[in-house]
mmCIF file of the C-alpha atoms, coordinates in Angstrom:
data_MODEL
# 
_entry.id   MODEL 
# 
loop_
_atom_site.group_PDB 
_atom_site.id 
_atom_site.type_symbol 
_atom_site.label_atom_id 
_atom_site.label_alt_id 
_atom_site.label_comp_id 
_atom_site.label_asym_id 
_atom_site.label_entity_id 
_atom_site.label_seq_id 
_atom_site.pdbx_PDB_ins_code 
_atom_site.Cartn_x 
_atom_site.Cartn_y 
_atom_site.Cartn_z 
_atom_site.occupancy 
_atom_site.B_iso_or_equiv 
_atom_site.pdbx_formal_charge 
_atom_site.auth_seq_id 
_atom_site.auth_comp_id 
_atom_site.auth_asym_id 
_atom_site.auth_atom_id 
_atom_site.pdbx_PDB_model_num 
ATOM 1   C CA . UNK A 1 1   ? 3.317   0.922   -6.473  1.00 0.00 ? 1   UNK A CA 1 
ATOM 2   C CA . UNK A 1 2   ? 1.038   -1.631  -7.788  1.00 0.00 ? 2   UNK A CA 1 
ATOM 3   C CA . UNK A 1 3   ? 1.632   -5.416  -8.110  1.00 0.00 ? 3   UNK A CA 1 
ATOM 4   C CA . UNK A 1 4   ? -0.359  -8.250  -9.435  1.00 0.00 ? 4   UNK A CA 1 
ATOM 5   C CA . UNK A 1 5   ? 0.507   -11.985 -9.445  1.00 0.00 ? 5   UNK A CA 1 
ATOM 6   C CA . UNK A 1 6   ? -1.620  -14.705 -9.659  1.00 0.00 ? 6   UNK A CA 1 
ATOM 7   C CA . UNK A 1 7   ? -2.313  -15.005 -6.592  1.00 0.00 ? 7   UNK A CA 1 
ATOM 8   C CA . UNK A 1 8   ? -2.707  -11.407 -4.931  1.00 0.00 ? 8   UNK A CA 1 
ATOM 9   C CA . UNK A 1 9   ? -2.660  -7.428  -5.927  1.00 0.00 ? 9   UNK A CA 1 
ATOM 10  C CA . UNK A 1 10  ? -0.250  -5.793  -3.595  1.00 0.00 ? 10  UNK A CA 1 
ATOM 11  C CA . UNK A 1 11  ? -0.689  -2.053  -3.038  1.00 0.00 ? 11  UNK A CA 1 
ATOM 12  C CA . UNK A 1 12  ? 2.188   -0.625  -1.706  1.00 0.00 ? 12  UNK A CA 1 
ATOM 13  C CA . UNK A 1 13  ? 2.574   2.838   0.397   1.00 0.00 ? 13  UNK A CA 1 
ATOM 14  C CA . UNK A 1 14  ? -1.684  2.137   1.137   1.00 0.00 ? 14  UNK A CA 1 
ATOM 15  C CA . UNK A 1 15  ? -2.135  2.515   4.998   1.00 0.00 ? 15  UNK A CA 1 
ATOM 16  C CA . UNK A 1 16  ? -2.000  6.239   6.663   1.00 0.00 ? 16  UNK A CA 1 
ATOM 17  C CA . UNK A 1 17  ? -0.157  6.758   8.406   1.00 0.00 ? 17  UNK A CA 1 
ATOM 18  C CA . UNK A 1 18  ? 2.180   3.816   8.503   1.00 0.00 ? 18  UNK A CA 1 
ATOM 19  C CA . UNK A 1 19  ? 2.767   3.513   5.099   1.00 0.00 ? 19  UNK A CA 1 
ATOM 20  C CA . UNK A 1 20  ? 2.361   -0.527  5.072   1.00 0.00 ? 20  UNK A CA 1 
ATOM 21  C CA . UNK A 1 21  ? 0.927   -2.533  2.067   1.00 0.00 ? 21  UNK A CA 1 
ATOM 22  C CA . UNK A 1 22  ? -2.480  -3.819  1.384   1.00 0.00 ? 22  UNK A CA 1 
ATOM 23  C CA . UNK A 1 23  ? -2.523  -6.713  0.128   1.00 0.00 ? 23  UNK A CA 1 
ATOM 24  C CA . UNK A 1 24  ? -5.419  -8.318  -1.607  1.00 0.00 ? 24  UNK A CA 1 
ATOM 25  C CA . UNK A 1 25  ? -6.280  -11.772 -2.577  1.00 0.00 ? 25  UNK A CA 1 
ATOM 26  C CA . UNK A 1 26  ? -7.427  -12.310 -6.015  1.00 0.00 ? 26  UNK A CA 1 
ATOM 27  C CA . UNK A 1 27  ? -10.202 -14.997 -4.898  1.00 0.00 ? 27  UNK A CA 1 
ATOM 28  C CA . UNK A 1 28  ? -12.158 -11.820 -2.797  1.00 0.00 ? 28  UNK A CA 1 
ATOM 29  C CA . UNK A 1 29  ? -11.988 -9.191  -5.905  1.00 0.00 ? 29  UNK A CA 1 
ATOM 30  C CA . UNK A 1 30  ? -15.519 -9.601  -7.685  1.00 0.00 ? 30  UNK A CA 1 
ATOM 31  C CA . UNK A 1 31  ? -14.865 -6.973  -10.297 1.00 0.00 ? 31  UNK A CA 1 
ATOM 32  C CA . UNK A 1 32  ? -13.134 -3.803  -11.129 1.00 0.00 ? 32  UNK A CA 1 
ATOM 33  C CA . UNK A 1 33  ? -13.832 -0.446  -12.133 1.00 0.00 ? 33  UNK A CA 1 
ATOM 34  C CA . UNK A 1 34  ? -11.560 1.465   -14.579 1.00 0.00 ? 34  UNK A CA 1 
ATOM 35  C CA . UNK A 1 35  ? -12.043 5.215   -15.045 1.00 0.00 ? 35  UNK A CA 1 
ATOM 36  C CA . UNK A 1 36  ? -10.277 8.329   -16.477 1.00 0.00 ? 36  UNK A CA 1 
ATOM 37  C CA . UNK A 1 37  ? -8.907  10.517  -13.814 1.00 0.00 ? 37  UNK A CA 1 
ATOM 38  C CA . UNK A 1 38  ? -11.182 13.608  -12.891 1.00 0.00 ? 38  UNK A CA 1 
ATOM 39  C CA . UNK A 1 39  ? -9.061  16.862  -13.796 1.00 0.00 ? 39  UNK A CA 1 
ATOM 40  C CA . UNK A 1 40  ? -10.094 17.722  -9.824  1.00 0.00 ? 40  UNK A CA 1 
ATOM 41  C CA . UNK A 1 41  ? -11.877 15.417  -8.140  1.00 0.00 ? 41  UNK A CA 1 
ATOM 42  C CA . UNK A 1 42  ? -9.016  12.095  -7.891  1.00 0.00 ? 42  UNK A CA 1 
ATOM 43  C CA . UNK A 1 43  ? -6.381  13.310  -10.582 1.00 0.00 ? 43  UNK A CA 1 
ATOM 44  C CA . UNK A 1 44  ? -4.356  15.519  -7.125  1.00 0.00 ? 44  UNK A CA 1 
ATOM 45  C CA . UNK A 1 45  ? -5.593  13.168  -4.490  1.00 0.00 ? 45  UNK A CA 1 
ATOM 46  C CA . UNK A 1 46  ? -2.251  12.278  -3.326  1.00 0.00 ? 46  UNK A CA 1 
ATOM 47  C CA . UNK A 1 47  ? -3.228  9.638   -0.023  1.00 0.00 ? 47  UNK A CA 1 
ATOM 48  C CA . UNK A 1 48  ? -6.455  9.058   1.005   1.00 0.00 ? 48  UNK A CA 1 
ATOM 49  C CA . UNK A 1 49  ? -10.023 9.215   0.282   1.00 0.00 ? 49  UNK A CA 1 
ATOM 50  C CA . UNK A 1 50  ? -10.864 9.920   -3.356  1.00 0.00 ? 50  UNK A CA 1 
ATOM 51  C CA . UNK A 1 51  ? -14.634 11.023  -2.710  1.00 0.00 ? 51  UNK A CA 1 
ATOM 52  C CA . UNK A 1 52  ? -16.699 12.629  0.911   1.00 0.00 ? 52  UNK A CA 1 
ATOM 53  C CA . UNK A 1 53  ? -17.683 9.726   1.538   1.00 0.00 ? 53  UNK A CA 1 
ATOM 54  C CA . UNK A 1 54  ? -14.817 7.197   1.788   1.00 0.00 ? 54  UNK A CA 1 
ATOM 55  C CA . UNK A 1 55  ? -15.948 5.294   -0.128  1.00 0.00 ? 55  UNK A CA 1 
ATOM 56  C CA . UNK A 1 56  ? -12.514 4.325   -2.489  1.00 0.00 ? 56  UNK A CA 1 
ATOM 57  C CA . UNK A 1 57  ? -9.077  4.882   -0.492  1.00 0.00 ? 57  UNK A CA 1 
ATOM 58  C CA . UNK A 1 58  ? -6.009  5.582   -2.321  1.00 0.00 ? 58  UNK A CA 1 
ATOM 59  C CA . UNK A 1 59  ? -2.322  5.004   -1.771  1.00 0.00 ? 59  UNK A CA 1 
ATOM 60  C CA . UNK A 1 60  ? 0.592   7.175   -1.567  1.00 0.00 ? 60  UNK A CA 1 
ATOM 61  C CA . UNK A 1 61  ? 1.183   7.953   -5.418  1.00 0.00 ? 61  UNK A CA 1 
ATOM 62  C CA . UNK A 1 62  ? 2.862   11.635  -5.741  1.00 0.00 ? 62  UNK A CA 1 
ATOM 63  C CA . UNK A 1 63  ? 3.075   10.885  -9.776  1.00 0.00 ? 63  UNK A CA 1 
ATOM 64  C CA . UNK A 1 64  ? -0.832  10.635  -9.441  1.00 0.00 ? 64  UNK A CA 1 
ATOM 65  C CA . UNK A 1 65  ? -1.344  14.103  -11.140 1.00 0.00 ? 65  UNK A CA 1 
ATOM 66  C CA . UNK A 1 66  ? 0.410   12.579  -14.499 1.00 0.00 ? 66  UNK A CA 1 
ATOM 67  C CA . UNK A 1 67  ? -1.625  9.532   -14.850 1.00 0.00 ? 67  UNK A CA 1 
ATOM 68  C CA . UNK A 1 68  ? -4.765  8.913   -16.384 1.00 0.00 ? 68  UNK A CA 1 
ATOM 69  C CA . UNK A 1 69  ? -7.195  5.981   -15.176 1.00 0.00 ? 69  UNK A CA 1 
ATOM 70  C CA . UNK A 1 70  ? -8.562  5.340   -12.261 1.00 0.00 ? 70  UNK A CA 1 
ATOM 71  C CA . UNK A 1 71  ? -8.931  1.405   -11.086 1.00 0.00 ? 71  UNK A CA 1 
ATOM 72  C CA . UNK A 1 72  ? -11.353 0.502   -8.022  1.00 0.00 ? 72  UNK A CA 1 
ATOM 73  C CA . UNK A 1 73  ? -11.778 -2.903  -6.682  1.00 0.00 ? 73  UNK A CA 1 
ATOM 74  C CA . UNK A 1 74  ? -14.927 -4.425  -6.041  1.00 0.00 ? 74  UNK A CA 1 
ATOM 75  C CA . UNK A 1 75  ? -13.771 -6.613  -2.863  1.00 0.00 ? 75  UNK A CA 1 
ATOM 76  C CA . UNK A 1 76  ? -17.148 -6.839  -1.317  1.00 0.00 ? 76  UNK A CA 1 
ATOM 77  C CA . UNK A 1 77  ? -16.483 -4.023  1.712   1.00 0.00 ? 77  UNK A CA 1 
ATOM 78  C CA . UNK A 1 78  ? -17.995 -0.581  1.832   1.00 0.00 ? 78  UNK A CA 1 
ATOM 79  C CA . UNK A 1 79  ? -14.729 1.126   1.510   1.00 0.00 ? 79  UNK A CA 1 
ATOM 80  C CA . UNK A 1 80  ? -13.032 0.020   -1.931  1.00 0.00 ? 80  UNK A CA 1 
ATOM 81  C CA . UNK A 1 81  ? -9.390  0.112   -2.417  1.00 0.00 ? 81  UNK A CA 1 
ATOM 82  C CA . UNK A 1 82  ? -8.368  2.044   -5.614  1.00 0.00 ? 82  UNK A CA 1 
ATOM 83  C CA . UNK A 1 83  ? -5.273  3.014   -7.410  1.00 0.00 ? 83  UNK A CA 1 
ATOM 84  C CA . UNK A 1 84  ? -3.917  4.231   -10.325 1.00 0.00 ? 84  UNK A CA 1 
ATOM 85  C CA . UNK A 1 85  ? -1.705  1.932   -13.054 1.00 0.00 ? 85  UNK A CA 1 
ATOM 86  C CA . UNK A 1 86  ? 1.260   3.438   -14.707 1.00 0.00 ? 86  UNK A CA 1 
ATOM 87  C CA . UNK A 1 87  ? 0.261   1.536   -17.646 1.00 0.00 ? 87  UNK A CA 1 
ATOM 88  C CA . UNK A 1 88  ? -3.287  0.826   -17.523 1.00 0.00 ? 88  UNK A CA 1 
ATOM 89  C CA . UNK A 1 89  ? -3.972  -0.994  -20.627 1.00 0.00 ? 89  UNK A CA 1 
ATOM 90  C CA . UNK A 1 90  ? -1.349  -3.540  -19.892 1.00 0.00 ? 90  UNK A CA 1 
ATOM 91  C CA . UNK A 1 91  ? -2.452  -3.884  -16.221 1.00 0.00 ? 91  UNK A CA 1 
ATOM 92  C CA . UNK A 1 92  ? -5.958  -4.345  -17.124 1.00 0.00 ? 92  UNK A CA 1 
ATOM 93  C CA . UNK A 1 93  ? -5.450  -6.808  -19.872 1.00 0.00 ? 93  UNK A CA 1 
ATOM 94  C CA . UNK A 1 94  ? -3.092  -8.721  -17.126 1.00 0.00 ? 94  UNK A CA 1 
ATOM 95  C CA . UNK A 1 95  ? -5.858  -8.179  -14.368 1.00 0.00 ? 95  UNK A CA 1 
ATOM 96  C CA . UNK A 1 96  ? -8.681  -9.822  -16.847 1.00 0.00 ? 96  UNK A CA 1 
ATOM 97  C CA . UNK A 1 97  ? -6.827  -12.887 -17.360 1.00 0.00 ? 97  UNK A CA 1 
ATOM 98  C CA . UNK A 1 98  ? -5.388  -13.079 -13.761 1.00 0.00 ? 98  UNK A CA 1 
ATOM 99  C CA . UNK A 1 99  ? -9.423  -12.797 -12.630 1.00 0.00 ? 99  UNK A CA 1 
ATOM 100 C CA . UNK A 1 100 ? -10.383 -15.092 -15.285 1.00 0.00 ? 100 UNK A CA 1 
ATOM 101 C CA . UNK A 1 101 ? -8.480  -18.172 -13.963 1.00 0.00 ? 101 UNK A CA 1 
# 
């Protein structure tokens, strides 16, 4: 669903309602957000939209429901692409130093 590499996050399954990746360059991420999942508000968001007004847009992710933390991107663009980490801890700690160099 979600991979990072020095040089790019790729979000797979983000476009509706083609499907297609997102892919975005580390250089244009200024920061991050991480959050726990809302029990209604993002936790059953399966596509889309997290909030009225579109402000964070999610991608495909039908084991959303079972995860726990919530990670927007700060890319500089009204709508912010956000997603949710199967292992957030270790994806953070991997984002910080990815961001760092």
């Amino acid at each position: 669903m979600v991979q990072l590499d020095r040089h790019a996050i790729t979000l797979r399954r983000y476009h509706f309602p083609s499907g297609t990746a997102k892919v975005i360059p580390v250089a244009s991420i200024r920061g991050y957000t991480a959050e726990p999942l809302g029990l209604f508000t993002q936790r059953f968001r399966i596509w889309g939209s997290s909030d009225l007004n579109l402000r964070r847009w999610l991608p495909l992710d039908i084991w959303r429901p079972i995860k726990s933390t919530l990670v927007t991107l700060d890319i500089g663009a009204r709508q912010q692409p956000a997603f949710t980490p199967l292992r957030p801890k270790e994806f953070l700690a991997m984002l910080d130093e990815v961001l760092e160099q």
